[in-house]
N, C-alpha and C positions, 0 to 999 in steps of 0.2 A: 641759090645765090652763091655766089661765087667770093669769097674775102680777097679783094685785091693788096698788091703793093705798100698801100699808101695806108690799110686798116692795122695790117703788118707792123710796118713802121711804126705807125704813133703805140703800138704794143708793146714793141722793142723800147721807147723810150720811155712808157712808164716804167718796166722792168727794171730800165736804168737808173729811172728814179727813186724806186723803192730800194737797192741797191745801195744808191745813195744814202736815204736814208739810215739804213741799217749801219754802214760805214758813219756816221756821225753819233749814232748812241754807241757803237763801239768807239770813239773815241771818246767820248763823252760830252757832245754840244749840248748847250743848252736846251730848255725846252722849248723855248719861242722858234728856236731856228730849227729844230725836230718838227714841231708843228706846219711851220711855214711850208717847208716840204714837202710833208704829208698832207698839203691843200692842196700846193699845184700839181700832185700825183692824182690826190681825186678830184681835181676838176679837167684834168687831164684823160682819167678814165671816162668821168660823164660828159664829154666831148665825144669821144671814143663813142661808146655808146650810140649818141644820136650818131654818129656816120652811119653805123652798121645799120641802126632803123631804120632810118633815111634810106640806105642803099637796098634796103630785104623790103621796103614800102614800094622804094621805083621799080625793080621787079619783081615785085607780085602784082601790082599794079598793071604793067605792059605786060605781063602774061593772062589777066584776066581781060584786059581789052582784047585782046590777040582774040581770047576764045569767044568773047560776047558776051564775058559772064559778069558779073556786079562786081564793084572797087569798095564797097562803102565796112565790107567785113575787114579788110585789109587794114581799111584807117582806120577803124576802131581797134584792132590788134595793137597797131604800133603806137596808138594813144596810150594803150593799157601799158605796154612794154615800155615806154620811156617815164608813164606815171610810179610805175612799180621799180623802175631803175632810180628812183630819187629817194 
């Protein structure tokens, strides 16, 4: 599988956000707004996340059809993968 553009990106923007954070406890923000950022970074990662599944499911998926071979090992993988990314 191939990480596109747009997996990239949203990578780049947690980074920025963790960044961020870090730039607020060095000034000293409170905790609530520490917090608050450190949510939308990790719901931002487990977003993240499902793309890359989502995308390494669709193909493995169309290259098991391609050969004639069974899909059903695949969706259980990326079940395991996103039960184990939470």
């Amino acid at each position: 599988m191939e990480y596109n553009k747009e997996m990239k990106n949203r990578l780049k923007r947690i980074e920025g956000q963790i960044k961020g954070v870090l730039g607020m406890i060095e000034q000293g923000k409170d905790c609530k707004s520490v917090i608050t950022q450190l949510t939308a970074a990790r719901n931002a990662m487990n977003s993240t996340i499902a793309v890359i599944v989502s995308a390494n499911l669709e193909h493995c998926v169309r290259e098991s059809i391609e050969k004639g071979e069974q899909t059903d090992q695949h969706v259980k993988e990326a079940v395991h993968l996103l039960v184990k990314s939470r």
